[in-house]
C-alpha positions in Angstrom: -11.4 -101.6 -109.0 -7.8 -100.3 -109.1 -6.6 -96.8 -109.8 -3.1 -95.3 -111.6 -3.1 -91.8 -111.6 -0.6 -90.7 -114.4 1.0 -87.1 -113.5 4.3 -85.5 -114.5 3.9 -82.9 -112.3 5.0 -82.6 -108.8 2.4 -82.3 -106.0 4.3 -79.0 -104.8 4.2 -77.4 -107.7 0.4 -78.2 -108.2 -2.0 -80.2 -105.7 -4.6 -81.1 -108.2 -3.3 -85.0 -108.4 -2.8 -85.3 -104.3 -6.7 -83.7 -104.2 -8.0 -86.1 -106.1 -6.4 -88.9 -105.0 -7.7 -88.0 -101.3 -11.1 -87.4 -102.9 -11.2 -91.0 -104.4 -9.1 -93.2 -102.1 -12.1 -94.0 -99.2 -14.0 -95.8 -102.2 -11.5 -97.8 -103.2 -10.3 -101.2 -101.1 -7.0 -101.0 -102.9 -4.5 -97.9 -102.8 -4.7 -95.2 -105.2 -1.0 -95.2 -106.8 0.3 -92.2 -108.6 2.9 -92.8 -111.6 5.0 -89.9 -113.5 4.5 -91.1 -116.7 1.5 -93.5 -118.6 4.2 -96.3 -120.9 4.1 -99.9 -122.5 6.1 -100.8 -119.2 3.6 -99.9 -116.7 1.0 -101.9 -118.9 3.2 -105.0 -119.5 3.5 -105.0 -115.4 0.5 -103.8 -114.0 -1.8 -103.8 -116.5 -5.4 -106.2 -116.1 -9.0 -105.8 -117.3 -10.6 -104.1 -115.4 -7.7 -101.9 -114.1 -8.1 -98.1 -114.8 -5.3 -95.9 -115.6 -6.1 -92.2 -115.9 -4.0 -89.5 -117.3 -3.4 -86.2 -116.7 -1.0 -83.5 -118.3 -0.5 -85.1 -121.9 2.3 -82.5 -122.5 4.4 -83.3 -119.7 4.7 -87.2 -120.4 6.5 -85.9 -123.8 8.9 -83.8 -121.9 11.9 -85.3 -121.7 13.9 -85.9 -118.1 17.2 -85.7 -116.9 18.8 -89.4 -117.4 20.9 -88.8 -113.7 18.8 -86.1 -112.3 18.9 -82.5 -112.1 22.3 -81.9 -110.4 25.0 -84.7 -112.0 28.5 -84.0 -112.1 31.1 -85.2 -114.0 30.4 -87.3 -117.1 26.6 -87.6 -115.9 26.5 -83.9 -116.5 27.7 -83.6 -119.7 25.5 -87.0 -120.6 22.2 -84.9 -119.2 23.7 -81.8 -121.3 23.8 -84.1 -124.3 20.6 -85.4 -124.0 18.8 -82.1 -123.4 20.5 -80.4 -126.1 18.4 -78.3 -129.1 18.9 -81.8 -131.5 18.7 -84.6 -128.9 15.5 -82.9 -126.4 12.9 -83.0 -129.7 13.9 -86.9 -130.4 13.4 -87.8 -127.1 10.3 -86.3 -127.0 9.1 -87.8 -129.7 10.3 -91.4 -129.0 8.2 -90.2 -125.3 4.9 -90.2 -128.3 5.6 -93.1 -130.1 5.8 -94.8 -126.5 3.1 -93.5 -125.7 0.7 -94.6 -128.5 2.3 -98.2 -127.8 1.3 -97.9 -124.4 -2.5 -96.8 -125.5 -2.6 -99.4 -128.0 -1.6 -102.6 -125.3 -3.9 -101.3 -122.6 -6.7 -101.3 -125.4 -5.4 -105.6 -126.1 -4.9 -105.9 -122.1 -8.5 -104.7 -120.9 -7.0 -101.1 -119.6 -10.2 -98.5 -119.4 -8.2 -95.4 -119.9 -9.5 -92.0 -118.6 -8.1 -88.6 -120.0 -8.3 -85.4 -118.3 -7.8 -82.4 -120.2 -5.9 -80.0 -118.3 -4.7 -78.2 -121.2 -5.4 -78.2 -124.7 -2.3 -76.4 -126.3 0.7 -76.7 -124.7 2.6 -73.6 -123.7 5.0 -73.0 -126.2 5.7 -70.7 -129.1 2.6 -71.0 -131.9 4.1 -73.2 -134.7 6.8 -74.8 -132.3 7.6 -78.8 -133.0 6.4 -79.0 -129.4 2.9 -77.9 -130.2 2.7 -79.9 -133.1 4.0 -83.1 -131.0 1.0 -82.0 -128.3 -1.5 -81.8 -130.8 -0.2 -85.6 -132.1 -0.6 -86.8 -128.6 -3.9 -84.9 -128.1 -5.1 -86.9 -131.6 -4.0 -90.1 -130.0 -5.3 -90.3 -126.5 -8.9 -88.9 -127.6 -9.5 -91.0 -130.2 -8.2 -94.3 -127.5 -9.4 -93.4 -124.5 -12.4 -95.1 -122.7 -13.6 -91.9 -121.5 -12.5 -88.3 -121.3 -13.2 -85.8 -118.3 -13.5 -82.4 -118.9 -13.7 -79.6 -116.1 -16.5 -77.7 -118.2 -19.0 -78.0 -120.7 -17.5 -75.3 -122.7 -14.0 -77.5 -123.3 -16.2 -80.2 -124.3 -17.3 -78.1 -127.0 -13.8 -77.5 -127.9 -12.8 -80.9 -127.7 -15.9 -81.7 -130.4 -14.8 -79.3 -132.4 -10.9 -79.5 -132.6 -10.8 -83.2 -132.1 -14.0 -84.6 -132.8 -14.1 -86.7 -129.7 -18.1 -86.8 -128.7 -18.2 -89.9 -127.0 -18.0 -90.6 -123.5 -16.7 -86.8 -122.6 -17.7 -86.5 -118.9 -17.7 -82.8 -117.1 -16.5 -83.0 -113.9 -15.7 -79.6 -112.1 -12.1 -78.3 -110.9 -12.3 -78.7 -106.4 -11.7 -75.8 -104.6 -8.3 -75.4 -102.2 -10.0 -74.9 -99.4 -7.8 -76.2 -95.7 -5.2 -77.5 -97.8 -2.7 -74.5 -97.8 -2.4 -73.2 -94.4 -4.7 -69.8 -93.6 -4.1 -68.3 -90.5 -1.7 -65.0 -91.6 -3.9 -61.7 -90.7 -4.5 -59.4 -93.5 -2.5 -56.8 -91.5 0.7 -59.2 -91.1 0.7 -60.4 -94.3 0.9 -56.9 -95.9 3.9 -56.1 -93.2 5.2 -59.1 -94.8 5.5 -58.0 -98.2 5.6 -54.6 -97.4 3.0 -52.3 -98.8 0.4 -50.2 -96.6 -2.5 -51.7 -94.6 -5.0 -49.4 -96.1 -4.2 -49.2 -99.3 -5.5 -51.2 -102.5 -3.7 -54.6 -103.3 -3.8 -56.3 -106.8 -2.1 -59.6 -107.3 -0.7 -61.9 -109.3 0.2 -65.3 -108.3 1.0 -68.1 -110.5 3.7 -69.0 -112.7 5.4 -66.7 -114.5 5.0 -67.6 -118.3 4.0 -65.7 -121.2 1.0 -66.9 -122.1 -0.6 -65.2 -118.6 -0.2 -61.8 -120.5 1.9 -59.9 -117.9 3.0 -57.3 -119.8 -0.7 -56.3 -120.2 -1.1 -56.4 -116.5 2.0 -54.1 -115.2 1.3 -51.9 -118.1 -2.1 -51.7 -117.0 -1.9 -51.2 -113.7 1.1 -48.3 -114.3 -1.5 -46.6 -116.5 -3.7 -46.1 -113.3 -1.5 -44.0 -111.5 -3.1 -44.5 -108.2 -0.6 -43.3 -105.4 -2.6 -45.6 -103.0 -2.6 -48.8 -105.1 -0.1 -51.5 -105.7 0.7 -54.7 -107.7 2.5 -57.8 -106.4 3.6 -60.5 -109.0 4.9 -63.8 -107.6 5.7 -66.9 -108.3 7.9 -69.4 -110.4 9.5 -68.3 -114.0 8.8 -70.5 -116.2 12.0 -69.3 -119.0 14.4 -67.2 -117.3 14.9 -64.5 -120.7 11.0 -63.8 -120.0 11.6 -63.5 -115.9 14.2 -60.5 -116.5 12.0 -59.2 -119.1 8.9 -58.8 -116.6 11.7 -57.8 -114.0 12.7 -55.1 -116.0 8.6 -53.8 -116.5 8.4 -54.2 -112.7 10.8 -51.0 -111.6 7.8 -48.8 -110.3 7.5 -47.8 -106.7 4.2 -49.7 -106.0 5.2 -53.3 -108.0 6.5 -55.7 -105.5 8.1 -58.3 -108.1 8.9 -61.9 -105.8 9.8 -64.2 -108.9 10.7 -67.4 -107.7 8.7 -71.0 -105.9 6.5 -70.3 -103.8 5.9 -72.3 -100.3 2.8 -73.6 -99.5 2.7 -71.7 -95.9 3.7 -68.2 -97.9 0.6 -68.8 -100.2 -1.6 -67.2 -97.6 0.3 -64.2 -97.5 -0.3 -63.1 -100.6 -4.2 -63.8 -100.8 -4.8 -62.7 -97.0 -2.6 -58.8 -98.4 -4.5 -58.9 -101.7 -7.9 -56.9 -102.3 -8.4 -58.8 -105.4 -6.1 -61.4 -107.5 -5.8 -60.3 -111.5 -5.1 -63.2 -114.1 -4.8 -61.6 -117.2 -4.4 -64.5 -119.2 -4.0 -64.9 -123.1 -5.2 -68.5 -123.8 -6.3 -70.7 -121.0 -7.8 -74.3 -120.7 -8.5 -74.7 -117.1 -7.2 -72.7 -114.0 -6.8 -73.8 -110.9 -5.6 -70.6 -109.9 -9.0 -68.8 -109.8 -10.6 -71.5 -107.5 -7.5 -70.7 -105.8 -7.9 -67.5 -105.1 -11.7 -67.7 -104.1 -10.9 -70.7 -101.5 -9.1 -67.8 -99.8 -12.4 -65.7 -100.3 -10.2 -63.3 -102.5 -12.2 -61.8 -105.1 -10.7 -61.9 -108.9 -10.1 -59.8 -112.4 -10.2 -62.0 -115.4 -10.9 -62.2 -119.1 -14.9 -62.8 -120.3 -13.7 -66.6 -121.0 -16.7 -69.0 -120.8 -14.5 -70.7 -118.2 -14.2 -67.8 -115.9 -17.7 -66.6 -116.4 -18.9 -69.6 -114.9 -16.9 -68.9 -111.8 -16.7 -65.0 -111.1 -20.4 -63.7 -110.6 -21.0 -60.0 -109.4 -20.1 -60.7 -106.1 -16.6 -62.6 -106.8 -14.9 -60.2 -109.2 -15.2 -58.4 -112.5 -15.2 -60.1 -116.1 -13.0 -57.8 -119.2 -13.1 -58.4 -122.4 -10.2 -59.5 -124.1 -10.7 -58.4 -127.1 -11.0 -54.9 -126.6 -8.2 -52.7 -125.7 -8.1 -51.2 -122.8 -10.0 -53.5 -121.0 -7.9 -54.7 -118.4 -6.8 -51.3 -117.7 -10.6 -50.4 -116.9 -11.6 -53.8 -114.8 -8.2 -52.9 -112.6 -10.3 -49.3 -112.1 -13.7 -50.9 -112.0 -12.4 -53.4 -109.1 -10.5 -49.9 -106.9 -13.4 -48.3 -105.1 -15.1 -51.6 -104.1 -14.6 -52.9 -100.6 -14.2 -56.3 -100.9 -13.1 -57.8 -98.2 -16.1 -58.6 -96.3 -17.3 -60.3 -99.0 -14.6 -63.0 -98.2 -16.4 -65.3 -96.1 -19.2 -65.3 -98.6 -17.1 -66.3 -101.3 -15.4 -68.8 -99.4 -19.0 -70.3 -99.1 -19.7 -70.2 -102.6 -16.6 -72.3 -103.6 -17.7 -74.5 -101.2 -19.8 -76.2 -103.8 -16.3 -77.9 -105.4 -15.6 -79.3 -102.5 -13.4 -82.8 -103.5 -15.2 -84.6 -101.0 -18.4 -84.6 -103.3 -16.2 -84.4 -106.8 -15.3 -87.9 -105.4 -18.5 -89.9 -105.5 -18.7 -88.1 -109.2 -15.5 -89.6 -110.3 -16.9 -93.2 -108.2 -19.5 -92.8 -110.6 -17.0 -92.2 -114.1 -14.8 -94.8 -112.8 -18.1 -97.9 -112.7 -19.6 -96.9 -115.8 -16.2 -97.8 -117.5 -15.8 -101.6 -115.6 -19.9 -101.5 -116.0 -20.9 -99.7 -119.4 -24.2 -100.4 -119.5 -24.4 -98.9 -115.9 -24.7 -95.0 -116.4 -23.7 -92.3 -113.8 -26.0 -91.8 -111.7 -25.7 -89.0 -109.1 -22.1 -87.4 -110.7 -20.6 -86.7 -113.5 -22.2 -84.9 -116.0 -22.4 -86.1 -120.1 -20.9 -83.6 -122.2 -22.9 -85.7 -124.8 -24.9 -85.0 -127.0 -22.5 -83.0 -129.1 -23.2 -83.6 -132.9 -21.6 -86.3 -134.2 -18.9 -85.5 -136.6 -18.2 -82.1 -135.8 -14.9 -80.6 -136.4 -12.3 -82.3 -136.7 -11.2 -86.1 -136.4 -8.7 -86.9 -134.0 
């Protein structure tokens, strides 16, 4: 049994890929190899019966890259300035779709089992954009040819029925924790020297990219409405568009917002957990988020909207739930979450993530991987069958 994982994403900017391939590699004889994007020309060269390839982050295999990398000069920088221009970027990213529905349709002829992991079901750009429309396209394609898709809750295999109707051979395979691979050794006491806001006093944060659709205007907003002279918000991490950074920037000018936009190092993502009290992620629309399980592998509890995605990971005990839809509610969960002393409860939550530990998500994704060289062999011990979902509801994709 060989394995292509298929990620446009680097393992810096997020580990999932690196996790899993960790998770899966001792129950395989040959190595687990990693490829930026799933096209005709991998198939043509590697592609075999038997042979799985499995894809992750549909969006970024339609984002266009740099032809000579991100710092040309000369004639290579006005070539990459030509090519990622506001006529030439939505070509290329649709000639990125048509290759890859080639590339579903040869694998399909060459005896490729294609998996799909859904990450993200709408891709994070404007509503009505010609990059959500292309997403959705590629969405349509790779559910209605793939041998199998993996979903990291039963809730978004609801969605996926009912958007796409895709019903068959959706697996649900839970999100691993973080725990041991970022560094954890910073005391709570130096980590708030560190970023420089009192040891005794109350500590929300956000950590994450910094992008629109996390609803960060909500959260400064929110947490300025408090006025509690003993509580502060830090907000770190990459901006995603740099208009938006400066815009948050501008929000962040209160004495007790510590505002660190830019990439964060693996050793510095202790800091901010081990100085939080609790970790806020106010977001607008979401998929999956590996930025709760995140912030519970450090045994940080966390504030987030009622989503059934969050509900089945913050109980009582790990944070407090808001509803969305009513105003005010972030506003109230940031005051719900003050009085509570939460950090002993740290070790206890570090126990609960415990359960999505990779080194059992593996023999779950063993057992995807067999039933797609085997079918008539079911999973056994792992994944879990999103099926039975009605047939024909929603959607076809």
């Amino acid at each position: 049994m060989q394995i292509t994982l298929f990620a446009n994403v680097s393992p810096k900017m997020n580990p999932y890929i690196a996790l899993l391939q960790q998770a899966i590699q001792p129950y395989c004889e040959e190595k687990v190899m990693v490829w930026p994007r799933f096209s005709p020309g991998w198939v043509l060269r590697y592609g075999r019966a038997g042979h799985i390839a499995h894809i992750h982050w549909i969006e970024a295999h339609l984002r266009p890259r740099p032809w000579f990398g991100p710092r040309p000069s000369g004639y290579r920088y006005l070539i990459n300035r030509l090519g990622s221009n506001r006529l030439s970027r939505p070509v290329r990213a649709a000639i990125l779709l048509v290759k890859l529905a080639l590339a579903l349709t040869l694998a399909r002829w060459m005896g490729v089992r294609v998996v799909y992991t859904v990450h993200n079901l709408q891709a994070h750009h404007e509503p009505g954009s010609f990059y959500v429309s292309l997403n959705r396209l590629a969405n349509r394609l790779v559910f209605a040819w793939a041998d199998a898709v993996h979903v990291h809750s039963r809730h978004v295999a609801e969605v996926v029925a009912q958007s796409y109707g895709r019903t068959r051979n959706v697996f649900v395979i839970p999100h691993g924790n973080y725990v041991g691979w970022y560094p954890n050794a910073v005391s709570r006491a130096e980590a708030r020297l560190r970023l420089g806001v009192p040891g005794e006093d109350f500590v929300y944060l956000f950590l994450g990219q910094i992008a629109p659709y996390k609803g960060l205007e909500n959260l400064v907003e929110s947490f300025v409405s408090l006025d509690d002279p003993s509580a502060w918000l830090v907000i770190a991490g990459r901006v995603d568009k740099a208009d938006y950074g400066a815009h948050i920037a501008a929000m962040a000018r209160h004495p007790r917002v510590r505002y660190r936009p830019g990439f964060v190092p693996d050793e510095d993502v202790q800091v901010y957990f081990n100085a939080a009290d609790v970790a806020v992620f106010p977001y607008q629309k979401i998929t999956t988020s590996g930025s709760i399980l995140l912030a519970l592998s450090f045994g940080c509890p966390v504030i987030a909207p009622s989503f059934p995605l969050f509900a089945e990971l913050v109980g009582e005990e790990r944070g407090v739930l808001y509803d969305p839809t009513q105003p005010q509610a972030l506003g109230l969960a940031l005051d719900e979450a003050r009085p509570v002393d939460w950090h002993p409860l740290g070790p206890s939550i570090q126990a609960w993530v415990r359960r999505f530990d990779w080194s059992l998500i593996g023999t779950q994704w063993l057992d995807l991987y067999r039933s797609l060289i085997a079918p008539e062999s079911l999973p056994t011990m792992g994944p879990t069958r999103a099926n039975p979902v009605p047939e024909g509801n929603g959607e076809k994709g």
